[in-house]
DRENPA-185174 format. One record per residue (C-alpha): residue number from 1; residue in three letters; chain; x, y, z. Coordinates in nm, 3 decimals. Layout:
<pts>
+-----+---------+--------+---------+---------+---------+
: num : residuo : cadena :       u :       v :       w :
+-----+---------+--------+---------+---------+---------+
: NUM :     ALA :      A :       X :       Y :       Z :
...
+-----+---------+--------+---------+---------+---------+
</pts>
This chain:
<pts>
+-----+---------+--------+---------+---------+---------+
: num : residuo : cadena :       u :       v :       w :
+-----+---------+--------+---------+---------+---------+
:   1 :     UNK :      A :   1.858 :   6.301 :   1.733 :
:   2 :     UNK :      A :   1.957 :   6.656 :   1.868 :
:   3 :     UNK :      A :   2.295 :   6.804 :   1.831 :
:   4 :     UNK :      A :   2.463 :   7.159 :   1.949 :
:   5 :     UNK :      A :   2.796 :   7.265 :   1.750 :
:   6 :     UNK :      A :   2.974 :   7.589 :   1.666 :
:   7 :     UNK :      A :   3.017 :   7.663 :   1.295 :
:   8 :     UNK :      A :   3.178 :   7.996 :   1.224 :
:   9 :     UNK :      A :   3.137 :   8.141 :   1.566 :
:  10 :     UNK :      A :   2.791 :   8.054 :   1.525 :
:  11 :     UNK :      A :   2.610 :   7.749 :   1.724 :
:  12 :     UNK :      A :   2.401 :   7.569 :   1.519 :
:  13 :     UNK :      A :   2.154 :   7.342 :   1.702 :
:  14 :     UNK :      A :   2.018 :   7.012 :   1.520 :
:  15 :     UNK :      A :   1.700 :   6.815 :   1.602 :
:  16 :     UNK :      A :   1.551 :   6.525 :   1.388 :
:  17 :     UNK :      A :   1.337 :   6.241 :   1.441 :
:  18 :     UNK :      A :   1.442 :   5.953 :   1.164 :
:  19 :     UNK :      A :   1.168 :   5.672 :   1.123 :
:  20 :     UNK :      A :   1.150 :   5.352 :   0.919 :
:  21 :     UNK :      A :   1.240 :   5.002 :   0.930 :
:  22 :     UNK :      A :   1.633 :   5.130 :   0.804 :
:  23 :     UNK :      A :   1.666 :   4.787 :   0.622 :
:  24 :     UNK :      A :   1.478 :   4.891 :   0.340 :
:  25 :     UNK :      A :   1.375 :   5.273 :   0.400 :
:  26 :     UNK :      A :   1.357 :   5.552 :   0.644 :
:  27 :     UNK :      A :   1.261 :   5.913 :   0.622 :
:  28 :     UNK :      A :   1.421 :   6.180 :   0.834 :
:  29 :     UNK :      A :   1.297 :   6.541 :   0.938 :
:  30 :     UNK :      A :   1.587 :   6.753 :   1.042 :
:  31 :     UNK :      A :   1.563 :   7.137 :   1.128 :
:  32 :     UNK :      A :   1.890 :   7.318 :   1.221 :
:  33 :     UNK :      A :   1.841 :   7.695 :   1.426 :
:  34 :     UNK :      A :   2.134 :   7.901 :   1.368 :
:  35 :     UNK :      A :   2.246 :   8.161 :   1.655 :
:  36 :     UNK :      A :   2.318 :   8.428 :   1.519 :
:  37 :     UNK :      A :   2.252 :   8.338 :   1.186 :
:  38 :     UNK :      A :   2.462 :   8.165 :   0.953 :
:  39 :     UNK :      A :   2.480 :   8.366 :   0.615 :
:  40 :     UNK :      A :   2.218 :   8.575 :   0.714 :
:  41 :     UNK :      A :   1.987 :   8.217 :   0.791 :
:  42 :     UNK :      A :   1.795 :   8.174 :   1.091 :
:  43 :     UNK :      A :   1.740 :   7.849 :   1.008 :
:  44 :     UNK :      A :   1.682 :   7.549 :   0.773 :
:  45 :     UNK :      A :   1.472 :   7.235 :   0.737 :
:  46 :     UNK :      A :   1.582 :   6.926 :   0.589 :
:  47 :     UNK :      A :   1.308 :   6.630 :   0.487 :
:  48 :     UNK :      A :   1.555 :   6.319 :   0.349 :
:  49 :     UNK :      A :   1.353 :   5.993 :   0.230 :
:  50 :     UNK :      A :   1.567 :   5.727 :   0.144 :
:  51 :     UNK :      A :   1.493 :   5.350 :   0.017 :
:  52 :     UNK :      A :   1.708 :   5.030 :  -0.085 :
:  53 :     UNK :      A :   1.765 :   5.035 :  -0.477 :
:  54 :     UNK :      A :   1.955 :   4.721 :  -0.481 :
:  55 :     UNK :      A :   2.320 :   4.571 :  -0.436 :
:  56 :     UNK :      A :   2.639 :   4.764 :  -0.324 :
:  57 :     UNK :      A :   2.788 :   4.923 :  -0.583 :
:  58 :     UNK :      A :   3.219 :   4.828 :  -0.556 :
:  59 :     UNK :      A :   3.359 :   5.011 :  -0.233 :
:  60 :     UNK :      A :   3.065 :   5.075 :  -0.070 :
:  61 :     UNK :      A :   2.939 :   4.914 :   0.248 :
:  62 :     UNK :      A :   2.584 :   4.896 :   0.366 :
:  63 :     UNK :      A :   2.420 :   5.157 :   0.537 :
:  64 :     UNK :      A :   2.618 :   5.373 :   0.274 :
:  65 :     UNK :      A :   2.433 :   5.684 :   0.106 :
:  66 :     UNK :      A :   2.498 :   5.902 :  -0.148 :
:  67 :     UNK :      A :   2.370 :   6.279 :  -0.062 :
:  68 :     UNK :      A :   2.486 :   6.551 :  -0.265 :
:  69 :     UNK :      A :   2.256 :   6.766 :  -0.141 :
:  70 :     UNK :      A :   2.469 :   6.771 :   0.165 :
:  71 :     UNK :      A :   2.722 :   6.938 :   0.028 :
:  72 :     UNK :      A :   2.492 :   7.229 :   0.010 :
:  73 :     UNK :      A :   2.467 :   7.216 :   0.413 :
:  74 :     UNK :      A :   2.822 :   7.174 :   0.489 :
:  75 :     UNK :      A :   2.756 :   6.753 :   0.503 :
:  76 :     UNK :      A :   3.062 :   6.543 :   0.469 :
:  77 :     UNK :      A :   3.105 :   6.522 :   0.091 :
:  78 :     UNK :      A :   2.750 :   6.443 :   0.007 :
:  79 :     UNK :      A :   2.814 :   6.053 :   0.161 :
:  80 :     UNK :      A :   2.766 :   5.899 :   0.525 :
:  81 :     UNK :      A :   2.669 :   5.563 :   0.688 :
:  82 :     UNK :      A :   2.357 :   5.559 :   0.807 :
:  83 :     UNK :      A :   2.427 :   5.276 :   1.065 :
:  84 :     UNK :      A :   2.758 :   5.436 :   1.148 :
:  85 :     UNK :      A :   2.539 :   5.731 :   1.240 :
:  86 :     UNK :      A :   2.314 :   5.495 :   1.465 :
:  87 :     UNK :      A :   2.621 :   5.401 :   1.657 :
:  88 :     UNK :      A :   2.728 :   5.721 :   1.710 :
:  89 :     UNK :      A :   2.393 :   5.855 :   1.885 :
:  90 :     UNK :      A :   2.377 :   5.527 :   2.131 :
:  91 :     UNK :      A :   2.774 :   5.621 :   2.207 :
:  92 :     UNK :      A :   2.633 :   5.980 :   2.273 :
:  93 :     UNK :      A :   2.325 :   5.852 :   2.474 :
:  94 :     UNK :      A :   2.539 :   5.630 :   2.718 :
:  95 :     UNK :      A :   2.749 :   5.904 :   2.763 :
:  96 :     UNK :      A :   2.503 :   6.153 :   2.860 :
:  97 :     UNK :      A :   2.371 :   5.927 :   3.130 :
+-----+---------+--------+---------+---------+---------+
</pts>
């Protein structure tokens, strides 16, 4: 996945490679360059291995992850979708063609 934004009139620029079977586990390796930095960071790398513990737990869906360490990064609340996520990069693939 690769990704360009603006956060605080900085542009942050995202690539990762995620790899698994993402039924039952994947791993992803993210690193995000900041331009200029972003609270005096250049840049940061993220490593995120993730397996299937069991059942849904009430309101959640699956593909549904709890990260708190998100939070740290400016994630969305420490939770996302990993399939929603999926969906989202083939939406920005078609789009870009």
């Amino acid at each position: 996945m690769s990704a360009v934004c603006e956060m605080e009139q900085t542009v942050a620029t995202t690539e990762g490679t995620f790899t698994g079977d993402f039924n039952s586990a994947y791993r992803a390796e993210i690193h995000v360059a900041f331009d200029p930095p972003l609270h005096a960071r250049a840049s940061s790398d993220i490593i995120m291995e993730a397996k299937w513990l069991g059942p849904c737990k009430p309101g959640q869906k699956p593909g549904d992850m709890d990260a708190p360490g998100l939070k740290a990064v400016g994630g969305p609340g420490g939770q996302m979708n990993i399939r929603e996520l999926m969906k989202m990069r083939d939406q920005l693939r078609k789009g870009a063609q």
